[in-house]
Structure formats: C-alpha cells, structure tokens
Backbone bond lengths (Angstrom), bond angles and torsions (degrees), N, CA, C in turn:
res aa  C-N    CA-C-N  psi(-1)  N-CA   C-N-CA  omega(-1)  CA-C   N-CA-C  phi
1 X - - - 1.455 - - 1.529 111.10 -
2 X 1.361 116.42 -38.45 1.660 101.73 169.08 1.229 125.71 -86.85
3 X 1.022 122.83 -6.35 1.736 121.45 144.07 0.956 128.77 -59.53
4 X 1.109 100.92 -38.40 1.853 100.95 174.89 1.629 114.37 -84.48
5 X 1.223 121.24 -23.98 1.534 120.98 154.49 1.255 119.90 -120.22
6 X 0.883 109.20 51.14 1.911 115.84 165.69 1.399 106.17 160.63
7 X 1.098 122.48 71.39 1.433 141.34 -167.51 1.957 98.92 -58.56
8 X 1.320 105.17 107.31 1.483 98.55 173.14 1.719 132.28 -82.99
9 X 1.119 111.15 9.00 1.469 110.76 -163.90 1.426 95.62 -83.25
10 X 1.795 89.55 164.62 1.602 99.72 -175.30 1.555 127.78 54.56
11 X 1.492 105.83 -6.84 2.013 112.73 -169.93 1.451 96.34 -97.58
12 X 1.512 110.10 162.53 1.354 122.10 130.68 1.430 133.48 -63.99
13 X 1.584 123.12 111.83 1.287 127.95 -150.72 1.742 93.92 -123.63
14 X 0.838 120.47 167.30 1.566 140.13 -177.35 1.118 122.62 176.25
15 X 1.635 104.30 105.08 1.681 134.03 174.50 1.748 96.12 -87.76
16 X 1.460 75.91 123.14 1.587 100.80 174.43 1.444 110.23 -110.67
17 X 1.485 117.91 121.15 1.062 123.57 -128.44 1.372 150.98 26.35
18 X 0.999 89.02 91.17 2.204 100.62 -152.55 1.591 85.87 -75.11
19 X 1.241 141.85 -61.73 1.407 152.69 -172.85 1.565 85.15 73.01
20 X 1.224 117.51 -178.92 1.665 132.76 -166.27 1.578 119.63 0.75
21 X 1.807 114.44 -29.28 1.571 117.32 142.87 2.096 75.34 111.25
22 X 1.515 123.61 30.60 1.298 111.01 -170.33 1.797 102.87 -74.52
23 X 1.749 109.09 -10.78 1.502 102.56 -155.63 1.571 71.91 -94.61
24 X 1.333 145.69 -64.73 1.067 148.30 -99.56 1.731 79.07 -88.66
25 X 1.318 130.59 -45.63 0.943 112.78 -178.02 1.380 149.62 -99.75
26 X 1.940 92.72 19.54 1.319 113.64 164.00 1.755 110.28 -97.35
27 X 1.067 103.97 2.33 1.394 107.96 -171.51 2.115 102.08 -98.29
28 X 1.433 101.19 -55.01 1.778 107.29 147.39 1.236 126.78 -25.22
29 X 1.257 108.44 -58.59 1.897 118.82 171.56 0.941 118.13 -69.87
30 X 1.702 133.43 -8.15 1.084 131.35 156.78 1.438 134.39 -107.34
31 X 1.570 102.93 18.54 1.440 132.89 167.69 1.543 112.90 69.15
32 X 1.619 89.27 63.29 1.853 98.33 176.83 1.437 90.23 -115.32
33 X 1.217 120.75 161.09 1.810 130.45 -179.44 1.949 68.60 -101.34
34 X 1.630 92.93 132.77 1.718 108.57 178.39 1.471 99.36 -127.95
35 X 1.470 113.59 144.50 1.270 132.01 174.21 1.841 104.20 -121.23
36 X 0.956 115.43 114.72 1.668 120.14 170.99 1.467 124.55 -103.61
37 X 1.558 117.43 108.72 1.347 122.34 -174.32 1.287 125.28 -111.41
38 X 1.353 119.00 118.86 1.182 122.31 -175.15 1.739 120.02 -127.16
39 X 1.137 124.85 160.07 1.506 127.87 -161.87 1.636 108.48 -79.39
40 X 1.067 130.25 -1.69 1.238 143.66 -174.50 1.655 137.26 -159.18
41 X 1.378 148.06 135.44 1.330 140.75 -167.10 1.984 92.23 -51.06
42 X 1.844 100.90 -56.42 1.386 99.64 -148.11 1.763 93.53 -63.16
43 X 1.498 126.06 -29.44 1.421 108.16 -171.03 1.670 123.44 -77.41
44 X 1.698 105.74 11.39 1.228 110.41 -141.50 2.558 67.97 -116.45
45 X 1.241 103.17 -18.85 1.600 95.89 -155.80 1.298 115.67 -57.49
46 X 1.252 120.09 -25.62 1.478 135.97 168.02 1.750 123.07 -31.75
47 X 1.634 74.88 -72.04 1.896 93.89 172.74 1.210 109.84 -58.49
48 X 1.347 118.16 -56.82 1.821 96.05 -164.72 1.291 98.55 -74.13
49 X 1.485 148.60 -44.78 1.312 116.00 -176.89 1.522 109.98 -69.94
50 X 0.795 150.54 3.40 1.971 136.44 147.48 1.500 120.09 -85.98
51 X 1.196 108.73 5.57 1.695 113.92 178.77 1.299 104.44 -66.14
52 X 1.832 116.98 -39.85 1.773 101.65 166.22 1.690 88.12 51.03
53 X 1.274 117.18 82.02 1.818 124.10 145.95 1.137 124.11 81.28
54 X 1.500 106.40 -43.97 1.278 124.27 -156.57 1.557 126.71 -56.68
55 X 1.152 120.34 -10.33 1.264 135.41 167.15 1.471 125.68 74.81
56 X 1.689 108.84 23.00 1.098 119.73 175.06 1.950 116.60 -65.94
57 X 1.612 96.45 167.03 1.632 78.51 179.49 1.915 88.19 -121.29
58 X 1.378 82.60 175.00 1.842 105.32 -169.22 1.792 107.71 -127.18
59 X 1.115 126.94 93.11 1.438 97.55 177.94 2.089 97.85 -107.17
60 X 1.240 117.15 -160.84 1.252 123.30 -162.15 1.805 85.01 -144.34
61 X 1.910 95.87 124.04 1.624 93.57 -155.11 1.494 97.08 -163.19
62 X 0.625 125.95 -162.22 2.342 147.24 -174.42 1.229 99.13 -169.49
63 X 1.803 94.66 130.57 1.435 102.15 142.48 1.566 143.44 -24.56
64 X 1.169 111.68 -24.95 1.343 127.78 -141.85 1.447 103.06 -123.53
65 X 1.893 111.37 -19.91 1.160 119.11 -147.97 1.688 100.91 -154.14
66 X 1.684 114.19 44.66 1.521 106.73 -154.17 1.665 100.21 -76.45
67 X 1.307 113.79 170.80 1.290 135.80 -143.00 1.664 95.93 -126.35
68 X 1.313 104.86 41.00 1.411 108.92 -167.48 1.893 104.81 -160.41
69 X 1.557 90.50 134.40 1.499 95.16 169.07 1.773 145.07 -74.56
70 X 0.877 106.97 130.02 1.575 126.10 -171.90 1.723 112.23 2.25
71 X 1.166 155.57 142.50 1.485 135.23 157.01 1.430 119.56 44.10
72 X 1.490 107.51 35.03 1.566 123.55 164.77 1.473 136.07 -123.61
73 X 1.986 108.44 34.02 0.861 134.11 168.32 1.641 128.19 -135.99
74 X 1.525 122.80 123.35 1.299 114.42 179.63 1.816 109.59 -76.67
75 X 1.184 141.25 -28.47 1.264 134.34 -177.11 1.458 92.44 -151.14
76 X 1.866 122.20 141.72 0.462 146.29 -148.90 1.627 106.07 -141.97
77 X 1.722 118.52 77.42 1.630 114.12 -173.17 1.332 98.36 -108.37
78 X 1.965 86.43 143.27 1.424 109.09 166.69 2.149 101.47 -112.80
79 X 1.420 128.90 116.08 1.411 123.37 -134.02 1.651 68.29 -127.13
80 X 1.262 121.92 85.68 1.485 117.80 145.09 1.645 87.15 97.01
81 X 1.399 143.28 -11.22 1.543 138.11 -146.23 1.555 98.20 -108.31
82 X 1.314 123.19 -31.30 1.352 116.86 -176.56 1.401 129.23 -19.64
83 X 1.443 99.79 -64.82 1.077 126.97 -161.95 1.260 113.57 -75.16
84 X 1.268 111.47 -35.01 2.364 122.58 158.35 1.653 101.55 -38.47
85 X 1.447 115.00 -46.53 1.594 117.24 -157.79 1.827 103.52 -61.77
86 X 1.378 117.22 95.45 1.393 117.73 167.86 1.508 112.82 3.57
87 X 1.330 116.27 160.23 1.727 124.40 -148.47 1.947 81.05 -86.79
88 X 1.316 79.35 -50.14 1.885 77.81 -145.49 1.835 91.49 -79.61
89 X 1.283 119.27 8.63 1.484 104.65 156.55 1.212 134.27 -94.98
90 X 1.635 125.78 -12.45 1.373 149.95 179.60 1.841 93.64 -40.33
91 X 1.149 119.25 -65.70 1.450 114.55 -171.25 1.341 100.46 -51.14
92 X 1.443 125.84 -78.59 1.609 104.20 161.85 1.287 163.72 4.46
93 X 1.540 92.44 -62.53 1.244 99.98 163.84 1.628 123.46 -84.14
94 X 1.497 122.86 -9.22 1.173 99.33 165.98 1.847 125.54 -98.60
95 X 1.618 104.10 11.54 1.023 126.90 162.22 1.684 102.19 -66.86
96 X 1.165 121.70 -60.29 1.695 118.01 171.95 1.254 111.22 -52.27
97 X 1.166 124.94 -46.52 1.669 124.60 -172.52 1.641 119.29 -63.21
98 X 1.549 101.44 -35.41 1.581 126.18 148.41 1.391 134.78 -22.33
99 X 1.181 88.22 -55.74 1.822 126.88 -161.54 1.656 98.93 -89.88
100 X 1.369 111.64 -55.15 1.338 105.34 -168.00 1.538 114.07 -76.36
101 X 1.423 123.74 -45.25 1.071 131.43 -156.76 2.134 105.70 -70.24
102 X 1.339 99.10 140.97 1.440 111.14 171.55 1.755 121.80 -38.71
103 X 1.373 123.85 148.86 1.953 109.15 151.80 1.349 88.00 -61.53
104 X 1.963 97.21 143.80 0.861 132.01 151.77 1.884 93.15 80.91
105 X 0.870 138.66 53.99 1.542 153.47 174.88 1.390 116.58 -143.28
106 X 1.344 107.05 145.88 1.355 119.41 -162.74 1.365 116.84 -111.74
107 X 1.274 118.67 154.87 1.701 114.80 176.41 1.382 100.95 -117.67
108 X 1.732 117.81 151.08 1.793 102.61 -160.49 1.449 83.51 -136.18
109 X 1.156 116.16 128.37 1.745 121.26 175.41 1.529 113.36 -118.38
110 X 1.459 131.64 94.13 1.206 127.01 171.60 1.702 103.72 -94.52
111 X 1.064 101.97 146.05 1.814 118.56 -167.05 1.544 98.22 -150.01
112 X 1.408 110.64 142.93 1.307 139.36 172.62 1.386 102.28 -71.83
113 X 1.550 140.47 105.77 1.567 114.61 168.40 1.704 103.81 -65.34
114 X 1.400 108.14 175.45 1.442 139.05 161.54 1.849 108.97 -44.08
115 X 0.854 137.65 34.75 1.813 126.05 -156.31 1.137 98.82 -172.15
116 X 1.678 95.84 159.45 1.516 106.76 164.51 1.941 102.22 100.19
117 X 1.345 93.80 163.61 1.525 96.92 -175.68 1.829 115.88 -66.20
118 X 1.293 101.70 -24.99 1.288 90.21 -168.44 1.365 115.38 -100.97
119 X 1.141 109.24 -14.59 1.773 107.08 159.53 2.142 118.47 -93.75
120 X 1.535 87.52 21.59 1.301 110.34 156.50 1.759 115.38 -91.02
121 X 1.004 101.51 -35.63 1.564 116.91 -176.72 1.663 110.70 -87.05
122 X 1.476 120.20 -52.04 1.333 101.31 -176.54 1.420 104.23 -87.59
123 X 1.531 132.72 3.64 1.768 125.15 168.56 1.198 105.42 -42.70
124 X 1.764 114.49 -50.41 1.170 121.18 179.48 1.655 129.86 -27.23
125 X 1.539 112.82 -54.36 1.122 124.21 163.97 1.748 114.29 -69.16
126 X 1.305 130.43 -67.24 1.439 135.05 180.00 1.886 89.97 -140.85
127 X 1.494 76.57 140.84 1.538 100.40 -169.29 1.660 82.08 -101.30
128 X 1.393 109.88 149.60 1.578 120.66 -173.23 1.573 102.93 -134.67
129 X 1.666 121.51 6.14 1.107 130.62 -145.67 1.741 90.35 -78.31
130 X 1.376 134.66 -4.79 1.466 141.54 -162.34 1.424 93.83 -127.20
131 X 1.254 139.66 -44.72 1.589 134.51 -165.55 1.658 99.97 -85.79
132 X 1.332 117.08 -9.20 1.724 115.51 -158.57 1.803 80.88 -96.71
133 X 1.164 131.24 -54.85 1.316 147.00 -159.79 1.568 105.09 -62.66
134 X 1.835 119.70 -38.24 0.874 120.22 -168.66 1.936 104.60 -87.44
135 X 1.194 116.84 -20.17 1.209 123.51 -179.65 1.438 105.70 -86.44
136 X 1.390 131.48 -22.01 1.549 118.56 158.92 1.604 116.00 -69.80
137 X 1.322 101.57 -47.78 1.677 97.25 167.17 1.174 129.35 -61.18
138 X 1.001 124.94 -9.01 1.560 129.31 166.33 1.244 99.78 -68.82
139 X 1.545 125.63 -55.79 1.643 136.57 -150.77 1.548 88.37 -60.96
140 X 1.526 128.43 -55.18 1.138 135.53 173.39 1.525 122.78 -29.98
141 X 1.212 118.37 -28.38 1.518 135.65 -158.96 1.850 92.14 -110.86
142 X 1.279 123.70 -3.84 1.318 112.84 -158.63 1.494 99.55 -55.95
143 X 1.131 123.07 -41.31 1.538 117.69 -158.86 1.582 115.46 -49.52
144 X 1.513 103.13 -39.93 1.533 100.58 164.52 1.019 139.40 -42.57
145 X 1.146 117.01 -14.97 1.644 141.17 -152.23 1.553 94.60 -112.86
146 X 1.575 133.52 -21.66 1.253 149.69 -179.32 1.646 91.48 72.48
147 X 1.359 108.95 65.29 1.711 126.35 164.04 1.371 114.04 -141.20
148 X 1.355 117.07 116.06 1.699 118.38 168.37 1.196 112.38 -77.07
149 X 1.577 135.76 146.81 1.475 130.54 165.35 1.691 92.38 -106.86
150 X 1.549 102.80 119.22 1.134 135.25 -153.52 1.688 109.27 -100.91
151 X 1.504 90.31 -37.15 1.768 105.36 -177.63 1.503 109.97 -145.58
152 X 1.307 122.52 151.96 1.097 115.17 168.25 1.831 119.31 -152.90
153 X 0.940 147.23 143.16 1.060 127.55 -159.62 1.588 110.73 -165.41
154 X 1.102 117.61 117.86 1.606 132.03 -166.31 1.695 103.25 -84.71
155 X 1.174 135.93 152.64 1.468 135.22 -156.12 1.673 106.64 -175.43
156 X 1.047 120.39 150.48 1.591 116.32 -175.30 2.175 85.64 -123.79
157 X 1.386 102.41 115.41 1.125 116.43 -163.56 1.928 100.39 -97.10
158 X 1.697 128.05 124.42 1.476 96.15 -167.02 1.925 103.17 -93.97
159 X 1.350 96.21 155.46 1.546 102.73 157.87 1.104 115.50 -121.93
160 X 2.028 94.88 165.15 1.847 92.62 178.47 1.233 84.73 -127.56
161 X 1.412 143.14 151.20 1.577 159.67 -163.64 1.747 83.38 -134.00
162 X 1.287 111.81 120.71 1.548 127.36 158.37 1.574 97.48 -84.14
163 X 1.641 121.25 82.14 1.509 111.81 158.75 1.887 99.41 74.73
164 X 1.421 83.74 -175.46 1.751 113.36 170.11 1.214 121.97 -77.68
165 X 1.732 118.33 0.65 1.401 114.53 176.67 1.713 107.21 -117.99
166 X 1.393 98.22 0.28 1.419 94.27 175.59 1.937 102.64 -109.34
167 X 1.178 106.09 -10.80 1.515 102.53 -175.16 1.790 101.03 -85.50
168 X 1.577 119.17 -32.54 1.282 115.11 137.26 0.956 144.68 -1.40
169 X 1.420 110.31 -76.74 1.350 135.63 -156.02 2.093 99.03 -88.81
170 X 1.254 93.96 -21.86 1.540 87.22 -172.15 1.846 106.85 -110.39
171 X 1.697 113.45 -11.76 1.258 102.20 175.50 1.839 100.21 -84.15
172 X 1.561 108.44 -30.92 2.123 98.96 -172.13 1.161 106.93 -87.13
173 X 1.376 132.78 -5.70 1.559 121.52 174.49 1.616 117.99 -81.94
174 X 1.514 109.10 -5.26 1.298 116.63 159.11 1.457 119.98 -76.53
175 X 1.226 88.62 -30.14 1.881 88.55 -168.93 2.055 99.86 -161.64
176 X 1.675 99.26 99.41 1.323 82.50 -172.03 1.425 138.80 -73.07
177 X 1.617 100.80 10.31 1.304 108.26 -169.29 1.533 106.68 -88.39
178 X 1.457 111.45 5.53 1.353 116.66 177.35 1.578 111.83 -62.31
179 X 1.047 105.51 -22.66 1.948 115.33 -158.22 1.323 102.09 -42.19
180 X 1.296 107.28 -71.24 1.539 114.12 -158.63 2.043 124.32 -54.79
181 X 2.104 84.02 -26.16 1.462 88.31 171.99 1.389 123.94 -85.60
182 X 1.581 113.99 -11.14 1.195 120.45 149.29 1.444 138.91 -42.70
183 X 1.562 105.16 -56.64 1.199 89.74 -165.32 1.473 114.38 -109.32
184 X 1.745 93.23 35.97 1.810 100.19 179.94 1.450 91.79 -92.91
185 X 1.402 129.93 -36.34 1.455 153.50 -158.35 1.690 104.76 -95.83
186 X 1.560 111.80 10.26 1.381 104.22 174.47 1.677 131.77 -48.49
187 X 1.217 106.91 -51.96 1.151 134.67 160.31 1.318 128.58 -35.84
188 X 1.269 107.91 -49.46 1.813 120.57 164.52 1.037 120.05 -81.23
189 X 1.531 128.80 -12.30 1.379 135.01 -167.64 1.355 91.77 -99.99
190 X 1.554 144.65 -22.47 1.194 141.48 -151.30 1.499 78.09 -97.28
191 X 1.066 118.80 -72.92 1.518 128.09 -167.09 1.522 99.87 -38.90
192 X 1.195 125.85 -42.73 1.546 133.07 -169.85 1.903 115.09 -66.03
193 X 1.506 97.44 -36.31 1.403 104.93 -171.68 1.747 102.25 -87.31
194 X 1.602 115.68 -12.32 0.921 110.90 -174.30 1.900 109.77 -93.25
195 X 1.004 93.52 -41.91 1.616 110.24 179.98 2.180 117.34 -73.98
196 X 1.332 99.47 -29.19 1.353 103.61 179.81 1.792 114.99 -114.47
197 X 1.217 116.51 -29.38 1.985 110.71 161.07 2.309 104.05 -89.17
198 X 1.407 81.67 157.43 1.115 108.28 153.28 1.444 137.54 -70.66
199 X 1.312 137.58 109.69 1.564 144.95 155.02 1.938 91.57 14.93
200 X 1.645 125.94 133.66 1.513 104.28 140.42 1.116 97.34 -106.09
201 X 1.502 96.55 -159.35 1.362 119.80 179.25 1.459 120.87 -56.04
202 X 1.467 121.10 -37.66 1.371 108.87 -178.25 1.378 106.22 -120.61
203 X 1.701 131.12 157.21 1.531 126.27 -175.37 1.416 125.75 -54.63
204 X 1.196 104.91 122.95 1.099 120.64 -166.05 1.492 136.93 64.47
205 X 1.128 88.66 38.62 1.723 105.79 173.88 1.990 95.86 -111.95
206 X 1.273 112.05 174.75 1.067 124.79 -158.45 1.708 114.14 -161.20
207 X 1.379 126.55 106.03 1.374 126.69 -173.90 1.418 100.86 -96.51
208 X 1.659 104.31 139.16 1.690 119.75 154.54 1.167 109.43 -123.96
209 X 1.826 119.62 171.16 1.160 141.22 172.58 1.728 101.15 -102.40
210 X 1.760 120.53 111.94 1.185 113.64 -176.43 1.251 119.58 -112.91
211 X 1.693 121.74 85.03 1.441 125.21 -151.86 2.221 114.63 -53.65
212 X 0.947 102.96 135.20 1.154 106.51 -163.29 1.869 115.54 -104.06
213 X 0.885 120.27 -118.23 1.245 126.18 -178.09 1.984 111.86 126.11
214 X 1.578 96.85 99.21 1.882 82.50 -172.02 1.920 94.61 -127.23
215 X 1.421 109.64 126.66 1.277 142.03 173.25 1.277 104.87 -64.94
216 X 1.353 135.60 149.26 1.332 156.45 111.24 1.549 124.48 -76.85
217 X 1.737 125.56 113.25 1.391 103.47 174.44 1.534 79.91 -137.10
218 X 1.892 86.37 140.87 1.241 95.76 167.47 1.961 116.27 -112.95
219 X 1.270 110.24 175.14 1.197 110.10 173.57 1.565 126.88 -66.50
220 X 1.343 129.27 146.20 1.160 119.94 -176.77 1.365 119.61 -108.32
C-alpha cells in the first residue's frame, strides 16, 4: 500500500518509529536512503543489529520532537506508530512531519482501526479502542498543521501470529510495559488466538484479517 501511494524508491524516507527497523529494511532493499526513529537507544537495539550492512541510519527522536532538519525528507511514514504518539502530542507531531518533509513530499499514516478479530484479541491485553479514535481525529485536524489528506483508503491487511510467543513478541514490542499483562492473561490469549484467527499454514501459527486505514498528506 505505500508503494502504491507514496512510492519510496530512490527518496529520502523516514519511519517514525521503525521499532525492530522490519520496514526500514524492506524499504533499503528497495533502494530508498532510510532513516529509522525511535524513542530510545534500547528501543532502537533491535534494528541496528539486523541492519546486516545495509547502511541505514538510526537516530533516537519523538514524533513531536524529530531529530532531523527542516525540508530534508521525501516521505515521511508513521507504519502503525501514530497512534503510540501521546494524545495531546498528535497535533504536534504532524506539525514536525510538516516541517521536515520536502515541497512536493508526502506524509504516509497507516493505522490499525478499532475492529476486526484481531484487535479483538490484543484489547484483551490494552484496549486502544480510545487512543486509535484519537489518532484519526487528529488526521482530521491535519490542515492545521499546513497538511491536506489527499488520499485515504481502508484495506484488510493479512497476519500470521506464530502461536503465543509470536503474538507476544508483537503485542510488547509496541509498548514494553505490556509484558506483565501478558503473561497473567496467557491462558485467555491462547483461547483467543484459537477461537478468533484461522488455522495457517504451519502448526500453530494462526491467520487474521487486520483492517487498516493508510493516509497520504501532503504539504500545502
């Protein structure tokens, strides 16, 4: 979906909050100069040890507060992270996204809506059903920010969850303070992945449909 509306090759790209750096370095392999930003060294440690060569960069940064100079970015993605960026900083941060990005550069917001089976399953752990709502209303407000939302387009995106140690691994690397409510709720979460995804392909893996919603705003 962001190739097809915000074509990254050949650009300066910057994932804001890359976390483990999985976009930053599919976006590299497809010959974008990538910048990966994350809120901390330790949340940032992932990515650079899997960068393997590639020559991406990493700085330690906020939405709200990027770590980067003025009109020195061609696309500007937030890949599922929006909505992490504190309530009352969202206006903010697309004031930075504003600021940084090139004329004629785009800002790309893919967000999880509120729905669907699999944000039936991780509510369980943290319900997002109030932080997901407040990050579309922001998008709404972009113009303030001197950003049009230009495109927008709703999509059922698929996942495969390897089990209870991969649904783990992908609900606390968002937010590590999730851990502990994880693994009090083990038990219900097993039952959850079993009763709400589909069989995959290999044992004990598990497919969902994860309805999406990804923005284009450009500068005005």
């Amino acid at each position: 979906m962001l190739e097809r509306l915000a074509p990254p090759s050949g650009k300066d790209v910057v994932d804001v909050g890359c976390g483990a750096g999985a976009l930053v370095r599919a976006l590299t392999d497809r010959g974008a100069r990538v910048t990966g930003v994350e809120i901390s060294e330790s949340q940032l440690a992932a990515a650079i040890e899997q960068d393997d060569g590639r020559g991406a960069r990493y700085l330690v940064g906020r939405a709200e507060r990027l770590p980067l100079d003025g009109a020195s970015v061609d696309v500007l993605v937030f890949m599922r992270s929006f909505h992490h960026v504190p309530r009352g900083d969202l206006d903010a941060a697309l004031i930075e996204a504003r600021r940084v990005i090139r004329p004629g550069g785009a800002v790309y917001v893919a967000e999880p809506l509120a729905e669907g089976s699999f944000f039936e399953l991780t509510r369980l752990v943290d319900d997002e059903t109030a932080v997901r709502a407040g990050a579309q209303a922001a998008l709404t407000r972009a113009g303030e920010a001197g950003l049009d939302r230009v495109a927008t387009v709703d999509y059922d995106a698929p996942l495969t969850i390897a089990g209870l140690p991969g649904l783990r691994a992908r609900v606390v690397a968002a937010d590590p303070r999730r851990a502990d409510r994880f693994d009090a709720l083990a038990a219900e979460l097993t039952e959850g992945l079993e009763r709400l995804g589909e069989p995959g392909d290999r044992p004990g893996e598990w497919r969902f449909l994860h309805p999406m919603r990804a923005d284009v705003l450009n500068a005005r």
